[in-house]
N, C-alpha and C positions, 0 to 999 in steps of 0.2 A: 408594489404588490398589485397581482390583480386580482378579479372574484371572479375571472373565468374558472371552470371546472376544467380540470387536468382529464385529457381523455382518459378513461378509465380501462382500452388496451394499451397506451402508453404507460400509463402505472403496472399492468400488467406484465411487459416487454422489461420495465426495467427492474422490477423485484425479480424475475428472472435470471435476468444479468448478475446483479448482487447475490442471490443464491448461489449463483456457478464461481462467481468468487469467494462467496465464504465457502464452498465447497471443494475448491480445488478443480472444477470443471471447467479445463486448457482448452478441449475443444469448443465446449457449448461457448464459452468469449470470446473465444477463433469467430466462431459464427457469426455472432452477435457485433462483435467489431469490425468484422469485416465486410457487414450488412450496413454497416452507418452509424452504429451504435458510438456515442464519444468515448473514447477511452476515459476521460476525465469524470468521468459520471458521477456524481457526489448524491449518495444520500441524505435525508433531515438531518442529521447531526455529522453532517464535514466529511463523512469515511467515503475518501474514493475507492475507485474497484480496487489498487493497488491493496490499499490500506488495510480491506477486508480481507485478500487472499493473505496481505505477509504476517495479521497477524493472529491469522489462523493455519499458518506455517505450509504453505504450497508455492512453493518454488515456481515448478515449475509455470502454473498462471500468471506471479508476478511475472516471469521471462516473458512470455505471452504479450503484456499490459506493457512491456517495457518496449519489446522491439516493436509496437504498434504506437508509441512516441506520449506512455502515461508520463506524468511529472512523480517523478519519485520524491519529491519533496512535499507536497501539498502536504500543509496539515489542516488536521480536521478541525471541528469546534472548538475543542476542548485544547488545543495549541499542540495536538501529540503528532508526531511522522512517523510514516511506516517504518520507517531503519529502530525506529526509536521503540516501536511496540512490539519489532518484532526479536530486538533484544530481549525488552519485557517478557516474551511469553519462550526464548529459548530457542528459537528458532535459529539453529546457524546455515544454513540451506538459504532460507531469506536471507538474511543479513549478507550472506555473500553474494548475492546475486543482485541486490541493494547495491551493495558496495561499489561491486563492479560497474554500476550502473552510475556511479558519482552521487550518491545519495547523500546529503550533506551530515553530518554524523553531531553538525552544532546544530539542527533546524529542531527547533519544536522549545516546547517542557516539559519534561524535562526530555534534556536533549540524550542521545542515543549515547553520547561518551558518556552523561550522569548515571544511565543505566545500566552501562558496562560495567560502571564502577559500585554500584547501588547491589549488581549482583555477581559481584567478582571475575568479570567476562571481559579483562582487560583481555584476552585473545583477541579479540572483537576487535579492536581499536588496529593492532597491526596491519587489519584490512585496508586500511586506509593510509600507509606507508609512513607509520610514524607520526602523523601531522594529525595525530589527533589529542596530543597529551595534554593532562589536564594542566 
């Protein structure tokens, strides 16, 4: 740890970032990633950008975060994955775009099949060719 101070346009630049991901805003992280921005950007508490857009259900950003080479695995503090929160919140737009991305559907706690099945969305699992039975 250090006791430098965090420039305080860098804090700026990246609460930006993470608003355009919980917001669904493809262009503004077009921009912003493709200015230098890391795609892997983690907030205080683990949520990278993916994390934020999937599970506040915007497809299209997580595609965005994907083809600019995010880890659709990362889980945040709390052990959760994107695949896995954004069955949580219902989001099937995510989840298949997860999917198709090879999103691991055992990564996390609880994992993305315990959700499927927590909230009856055994559809969900077929995305991933069978190989996800409990």
């Amino acid at each position: 740890m250090t006791d430098d101070p965090i420039d305080p346009r860098l804090q700026e630049i990246a609460q930006r970032v993470f608003d355009a991901a919980r917001a669904g805003d493809a262009d503004t992280l077009t921009a912003y990633l493709d200015a230098g921005v890391p795609v892997n950007l983690t907030n205080g508490s683990g949520d990278t950008l993916v994390m934020l857009a999937a599970y506040h259900g915007h497809a299209p950003a997580v595609q965005v975060l994907i083809d600019r080479g995010a880890d659709v695995d990362r889980l945040n503090n709390r052990g959760q994955s994107p695949v896995a929160g954004a069955i949580f919140k219902g989001e099937e737009d995510v989840v298949r775009v997860l999917a198709a991305a090879g999103a691991d559907p055992r990564a996390g706690h609880p994992t993305a099949v315990d959700a499927a099945g927590l909230f009856g969305r055994e559809d969900y699992l077929a995305l991933w060719d069978g190989t996800t039975t409990r």
